[in-house]
N, C-alpha and C positions, 0 to 999 in steps of 0.2 A: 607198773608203767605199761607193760607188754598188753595186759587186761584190757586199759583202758582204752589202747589203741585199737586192738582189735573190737572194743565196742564203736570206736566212732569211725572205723571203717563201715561195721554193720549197719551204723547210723544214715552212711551216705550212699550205700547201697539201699537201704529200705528209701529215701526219701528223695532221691536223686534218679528217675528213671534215664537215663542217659547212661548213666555206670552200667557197665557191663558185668565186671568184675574185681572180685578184690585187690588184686594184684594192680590192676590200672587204677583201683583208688588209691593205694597205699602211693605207686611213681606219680602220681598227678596230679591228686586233688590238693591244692594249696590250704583249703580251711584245715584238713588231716596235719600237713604240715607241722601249720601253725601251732595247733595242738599237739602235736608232741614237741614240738620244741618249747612252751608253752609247760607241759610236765616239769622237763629238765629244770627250766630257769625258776619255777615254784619252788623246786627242792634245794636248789641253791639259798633261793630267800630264807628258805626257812631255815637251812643252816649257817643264818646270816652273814652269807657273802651276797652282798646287797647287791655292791657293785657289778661282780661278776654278774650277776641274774640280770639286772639292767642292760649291759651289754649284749647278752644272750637274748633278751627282747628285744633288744631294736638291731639284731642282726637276723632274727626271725622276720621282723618287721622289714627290714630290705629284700627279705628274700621273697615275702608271700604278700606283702601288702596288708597285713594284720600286725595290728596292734594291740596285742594284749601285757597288761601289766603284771609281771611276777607275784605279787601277792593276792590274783585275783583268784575265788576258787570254783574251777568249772570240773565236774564230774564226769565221766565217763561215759559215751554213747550222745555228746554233742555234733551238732553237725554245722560248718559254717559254710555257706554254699556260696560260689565264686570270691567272695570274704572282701576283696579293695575296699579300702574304708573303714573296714568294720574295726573299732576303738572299742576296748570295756577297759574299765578303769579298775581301782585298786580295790576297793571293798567290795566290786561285783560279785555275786555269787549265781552261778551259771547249774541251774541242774538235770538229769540225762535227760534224752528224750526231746529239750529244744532244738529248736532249726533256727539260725540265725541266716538273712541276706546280706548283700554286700550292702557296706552303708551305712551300717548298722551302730547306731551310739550308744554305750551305756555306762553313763556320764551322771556326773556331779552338778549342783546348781549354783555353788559358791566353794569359797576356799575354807569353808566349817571341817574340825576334823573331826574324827570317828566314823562310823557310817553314813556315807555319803552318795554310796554308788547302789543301783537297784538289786535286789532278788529276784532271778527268773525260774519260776517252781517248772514243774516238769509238764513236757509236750507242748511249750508252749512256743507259738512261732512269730517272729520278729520280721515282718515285709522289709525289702530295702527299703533305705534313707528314714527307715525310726529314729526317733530320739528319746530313750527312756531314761527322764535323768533327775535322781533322786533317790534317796536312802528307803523306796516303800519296796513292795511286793509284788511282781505279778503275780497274780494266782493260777493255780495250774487248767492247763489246757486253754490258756488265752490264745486271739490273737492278735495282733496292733498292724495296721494298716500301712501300707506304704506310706512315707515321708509324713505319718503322724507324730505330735510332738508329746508326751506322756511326762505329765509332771505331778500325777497322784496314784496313791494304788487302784492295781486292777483288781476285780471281781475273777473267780476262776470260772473259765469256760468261757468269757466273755469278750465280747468283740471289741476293738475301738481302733476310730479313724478318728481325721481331722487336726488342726490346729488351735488348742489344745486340743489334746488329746479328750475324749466324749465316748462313754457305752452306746453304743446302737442296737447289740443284742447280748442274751445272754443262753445259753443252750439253743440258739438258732432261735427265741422268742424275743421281741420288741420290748425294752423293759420301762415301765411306768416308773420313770425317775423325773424328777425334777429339775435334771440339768437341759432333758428336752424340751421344756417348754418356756424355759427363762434365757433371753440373750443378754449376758454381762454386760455390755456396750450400750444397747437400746434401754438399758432400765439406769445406768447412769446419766443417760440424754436427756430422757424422761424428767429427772430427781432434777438437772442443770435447768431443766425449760421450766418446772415447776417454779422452782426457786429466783429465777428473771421475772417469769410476770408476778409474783407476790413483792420482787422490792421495785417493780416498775409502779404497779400499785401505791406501794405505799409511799414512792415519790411523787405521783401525782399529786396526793392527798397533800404534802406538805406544799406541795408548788405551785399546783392548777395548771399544770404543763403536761401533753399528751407526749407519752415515750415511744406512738405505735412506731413503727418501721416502715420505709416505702420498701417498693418488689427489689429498686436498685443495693438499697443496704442489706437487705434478706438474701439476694441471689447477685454477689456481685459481678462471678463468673459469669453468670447467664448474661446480667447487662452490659459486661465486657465484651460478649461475645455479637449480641445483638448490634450493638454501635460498629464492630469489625463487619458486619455484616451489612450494617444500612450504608458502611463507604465502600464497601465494597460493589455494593449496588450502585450508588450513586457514580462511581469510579466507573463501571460498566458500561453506564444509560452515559457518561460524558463517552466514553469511547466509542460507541455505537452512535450517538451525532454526529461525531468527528467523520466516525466511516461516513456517514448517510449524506454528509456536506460533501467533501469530495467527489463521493461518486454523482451528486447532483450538479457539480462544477463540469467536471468531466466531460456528462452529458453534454450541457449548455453549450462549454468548449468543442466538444462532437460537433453540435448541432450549426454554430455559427460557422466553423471551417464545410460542412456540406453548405451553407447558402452559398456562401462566397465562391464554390465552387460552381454551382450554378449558375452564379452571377455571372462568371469567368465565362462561361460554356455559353449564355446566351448573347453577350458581348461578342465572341465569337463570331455566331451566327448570323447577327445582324451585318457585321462587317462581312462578313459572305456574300450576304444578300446584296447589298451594295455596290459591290463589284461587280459584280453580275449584272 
């Protein structure tokens, strides 16, 4: 137990430049923790006190914000860096040398039993918010991408990001696979759209009735949005009259109290004149 601790302190010292030293890993670092507490409740399991072991994980788990399951078996010289989040489940097998982030899942895809949870072969590092979840292997020296989703084995050495999870390299080289150049979604669209104009086809033939589509049934958000737009406009050009009428009232109103004024003012003057 002592061994293994003193490896994943070494661990979080080699991969953590912020550590100073060992002593501030062993009082602080929560993934270390985790992992030794983490030992203990393994060895309970295995001297099947199940319960006990249980308890002893989810009081590790209140204390570090890691979740690891008692029967799960991680080696020596792991290292779990900041850890909140990070879940491995019962069948994971964890081996030295990985770095796991906070966030980190290595998780199951159903309630199937026996091997369910992934193999992490050695040095291999796990970005936060992974989801590695499934009974395969990463291969050693991988790495998996922040917040990729990994639901097949990996290649060792090999890179992968995205939703699913996808090789993008492999020894730092671009690899000529076949998942780069196929999109799942687009080739099923394709197979859907095939398969519409062969039975529009062949209902014509039975019917002599044309199935094309107008732009409104093809795009009906677009033609929804067009008609919010033509009242919109039209809503516009009536308020912009409305202004334009008023203010031509307005004027008019101006225009007729200045005559009457002058009317007033030379009335005035005549009766001036008069007197006079």
């Amino acid at each position: 137990m002592f061994k293994r601790l003193r490896a994943d302190i070494e661990a979080a010292q080699r991969n953590d430049p912020a550590a100073r030293n060992k002593f501030e890993i062993w009082l602080t670092y929560s993934g270390v923790h985790a992992l030794s507490w983490h030992r203990w409740a393994n060895r309970l399991y295995r001297m099947h006190l199940k319960l006990l072991a249980r308890v002893t994980s989810q009081f590790a788990k209140f204390l570090t914000g890691i979740e690891i399951h008692p029967a799960a078996k991680i080696e020596g010289g792991v290292f779990i860096d900041h850890g909140t989040g990070v879940v491995i489940g019962e069948t994971a097998e964890v081996k030295s040398g990985v770095v796991i982030y906070q966030g980190v899942t290595l998780g199951g895809t159903g309630k199937e039993k026996g091997k369910r949870h992934p193999t992490i072969e050695k040095d291999v590092v796990i970005s936060s918010g992974a989801k590695v979840l499934g009974g395969f292997t990463v291969g050693e020296g991988a790495k998996i991408g922040a917040g990729a989703v990994v639901l097949k084995e990996v290649p060792p050495h090999a890179t992968v990001v995205g939703v699913p999870g996808r090789v993008v390299r492999i020894r730092g080289e671009k690899p000529d696979l076949q998942q780069e150049k196929l999109d799942p979604n687009a080739e099923e669209i394709r197979a859907l759209k095939c398969r519409i104009h062969k039975l529009e086809a062949a209902l014509e033939k039975l019917t002599g009735e044309s199935f094309a589509c107008t732009e409104e049934e093809l795009f009906p958000v677009r033609a929804e949005t067009s008609a919010q737009e033509e009242a919109l406009s039209a809503a516009e050009r009536e308020a912009e009259a409305a202004a334009l009428s008023a203010a031509e009232k307005e004027e008019r109103e101006e225009a007729v109290a200045e005559m009457q004024k002058e009317e007033r003012t030379a009335q005035k003057d005549n009766n001036s004149d008069k007197n006079q």
